[in-house]
C-alpha positions in Angstrom: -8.1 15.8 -8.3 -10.2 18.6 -7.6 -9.4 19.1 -4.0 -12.2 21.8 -3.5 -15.0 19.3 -4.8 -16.3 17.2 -2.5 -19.7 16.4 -4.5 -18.8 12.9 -5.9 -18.0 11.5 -2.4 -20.9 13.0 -1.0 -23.2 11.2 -4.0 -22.5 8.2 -2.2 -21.0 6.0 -5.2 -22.7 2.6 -5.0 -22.3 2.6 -1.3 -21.4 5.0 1.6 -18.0 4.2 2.5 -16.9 7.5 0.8 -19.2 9.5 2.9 -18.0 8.0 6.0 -14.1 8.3 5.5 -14.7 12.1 4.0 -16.8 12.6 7.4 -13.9 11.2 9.6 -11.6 13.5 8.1 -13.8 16.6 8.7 -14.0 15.7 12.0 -10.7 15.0 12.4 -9.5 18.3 10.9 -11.7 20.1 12.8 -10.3 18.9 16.4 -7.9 20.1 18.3 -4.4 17.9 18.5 -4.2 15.6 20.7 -2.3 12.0 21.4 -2.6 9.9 20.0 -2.0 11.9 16.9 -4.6 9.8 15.3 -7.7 11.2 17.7 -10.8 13.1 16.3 -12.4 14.5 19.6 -15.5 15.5 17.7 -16.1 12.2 17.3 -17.7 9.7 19.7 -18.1 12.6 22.5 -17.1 12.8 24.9 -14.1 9.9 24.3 -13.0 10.5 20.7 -12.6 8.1 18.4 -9.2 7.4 16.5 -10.0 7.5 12.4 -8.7 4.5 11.5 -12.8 3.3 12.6 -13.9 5.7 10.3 -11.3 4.2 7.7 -10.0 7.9 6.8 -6.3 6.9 5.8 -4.6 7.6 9.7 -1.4 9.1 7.7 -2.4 11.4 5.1 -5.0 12.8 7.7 -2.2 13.1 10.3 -0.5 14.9 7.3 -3.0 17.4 5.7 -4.0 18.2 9.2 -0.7 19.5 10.2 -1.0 21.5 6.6 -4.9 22.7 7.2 -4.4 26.5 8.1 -2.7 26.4 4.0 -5.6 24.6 3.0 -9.2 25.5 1.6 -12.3 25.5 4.0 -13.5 22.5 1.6 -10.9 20.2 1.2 -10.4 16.3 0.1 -7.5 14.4 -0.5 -9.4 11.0 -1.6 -8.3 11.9 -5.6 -4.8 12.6 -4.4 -4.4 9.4 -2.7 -6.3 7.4 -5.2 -3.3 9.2 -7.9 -0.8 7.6 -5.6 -2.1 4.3 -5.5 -2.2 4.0 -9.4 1.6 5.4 -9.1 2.7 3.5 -6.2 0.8 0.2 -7.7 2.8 0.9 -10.8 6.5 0.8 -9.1 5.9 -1.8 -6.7 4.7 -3.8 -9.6 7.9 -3.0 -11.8 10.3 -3.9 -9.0 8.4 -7.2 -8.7 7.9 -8.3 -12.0 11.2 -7.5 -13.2 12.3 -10.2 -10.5 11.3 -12.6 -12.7 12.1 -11.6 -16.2 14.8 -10.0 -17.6 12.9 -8.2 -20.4 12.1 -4.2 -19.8 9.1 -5.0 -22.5 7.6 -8.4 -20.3 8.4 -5.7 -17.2 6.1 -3.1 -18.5 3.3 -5.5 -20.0 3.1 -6.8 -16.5 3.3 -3.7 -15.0 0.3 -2.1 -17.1 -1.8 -5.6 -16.0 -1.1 -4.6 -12.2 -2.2 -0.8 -12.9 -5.7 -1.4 -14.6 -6.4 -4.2 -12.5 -10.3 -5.1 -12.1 -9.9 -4.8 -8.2 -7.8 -1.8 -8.1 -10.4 0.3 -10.6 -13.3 -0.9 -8.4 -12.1 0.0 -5.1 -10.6 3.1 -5.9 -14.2 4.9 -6.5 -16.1 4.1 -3.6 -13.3 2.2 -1.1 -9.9 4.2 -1.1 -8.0 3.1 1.6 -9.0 -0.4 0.4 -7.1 0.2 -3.1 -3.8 0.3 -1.6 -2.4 -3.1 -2.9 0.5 -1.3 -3.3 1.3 -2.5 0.6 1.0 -6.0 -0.7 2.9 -5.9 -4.1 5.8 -4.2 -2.1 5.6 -6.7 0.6 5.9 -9.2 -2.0 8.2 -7.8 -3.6 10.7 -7.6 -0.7 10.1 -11.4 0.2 11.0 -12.4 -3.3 14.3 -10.3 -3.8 15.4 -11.7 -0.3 14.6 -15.3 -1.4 16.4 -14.8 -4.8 19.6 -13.2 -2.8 19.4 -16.7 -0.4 19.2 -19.2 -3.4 20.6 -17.0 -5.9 17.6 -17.2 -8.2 17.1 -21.3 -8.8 18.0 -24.9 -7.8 16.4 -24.9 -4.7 19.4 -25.1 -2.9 21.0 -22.0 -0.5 23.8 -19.9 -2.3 24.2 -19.0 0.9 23.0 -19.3 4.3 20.5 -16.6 5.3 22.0 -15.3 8.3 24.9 -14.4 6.4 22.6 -11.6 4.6 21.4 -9.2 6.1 17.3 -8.5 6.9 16.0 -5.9 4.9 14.7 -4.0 8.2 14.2 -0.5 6.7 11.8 -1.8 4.3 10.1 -4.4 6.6 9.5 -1.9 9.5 8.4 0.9 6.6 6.0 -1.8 5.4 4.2 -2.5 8.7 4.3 1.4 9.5 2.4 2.5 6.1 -0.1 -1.0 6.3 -0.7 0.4 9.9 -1.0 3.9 8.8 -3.5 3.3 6.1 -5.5 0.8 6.9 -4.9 -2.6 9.8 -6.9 -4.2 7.3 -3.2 -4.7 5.2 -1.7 -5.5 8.4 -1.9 -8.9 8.1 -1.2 -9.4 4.2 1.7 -7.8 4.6 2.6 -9.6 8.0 2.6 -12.7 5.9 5.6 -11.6 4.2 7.5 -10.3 6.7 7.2 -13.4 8.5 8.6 -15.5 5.0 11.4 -13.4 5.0 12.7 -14.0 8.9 11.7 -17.8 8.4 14.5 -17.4 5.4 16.7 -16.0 7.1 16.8 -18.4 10.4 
């Protein structure tokens, strides 16, 4: 959380995905604005290249980039965002468990299972962007409530007809946005669901 040290991303952890998105995001903050927004011009000269090939998290780039003349010379926002996925992970899986039961104790059990996930704990040293299952568990998440407001939680059968209800568009388009801004590679994932929910409501 040390923004200043940069030393275990330049050690290379296991592999050198860390060293490339820390790399993309000097560049990045280091060139002048341009559109899109998303453009390092010291990358890939003369062209530019947009970060999201160099897998350095589009949004918060695009963010501490507009905050860089408040920022130190050495700066790195991988133990931020790595904080936010544990926090984020945490939420999304509260929301989505307590879909299912009605216990706040089964709630937080399941929710302390999703936070110190195998998968999560791996990627978040050495593959940041790649630890945001967050996207997923919210897209899930936003399926399932939607399903349980069309059959009202069991039977199988409509309690009512899915037009009637209306899409939950704020948190769709938010969804695709942030999956975008983070990494395509959630695009998809979270596409999935999205598509579940406007095959529920037709």
């Amino acid at each position: 959380l040390d923004v200043t040290n940069d030393a275990w991303l330049l050690a290379g952890y296991d592999e050198w995905d860390n060293v490339q998105r820390y790399v993309g995001w000097m560049n990045y903050r280091n060139s002048a604005w341009s559109f899109p927004l998303a453009e390092a011009g010291n990358l890939c000269y003369p062209k530019g290249c947009i970060i999201s090939f160099m897998d350095a998290i589009p949004i918060v780039s695009i963010l501490f980039k507009a905050l860089s003349p408040l920022l130190p010379a050495t700066f790195q926002f991988e133990g931020i965002y790595m904080l936010l996925c544990f926090v984020l992970q945490g939420g999304a899986a509260a929301l989505l468990v307590h879909l299912f039961v009605n216990s706040y104790a089964y709630t937080l059990i399941g929710t302390v299972l999703f936070v110190f996930s195998p998968v999560l704990l791996e990627r978040g040293f050495r593959h940041s962007s790649l630890a945001s299952h967050y996207l997923v568990l919210f897209a899930m998440w936003v399926y399932f409530s939607f399903h349980k407001r069309v059959f009202g939680g069991g039977g199988g059968q409509p309690a009512q007809s899915g037009t009637a209800l209306a899409l939950p568009w704020a948190p769709m388009l938010v969804l695709c946005f942030f999956s975008v801004g983070v990494t395509p590679y959630f695009m998809p994932m979270v596409m999935v669901f999205v598509a579940l929910v406007a095959g529920e409501y037709v």
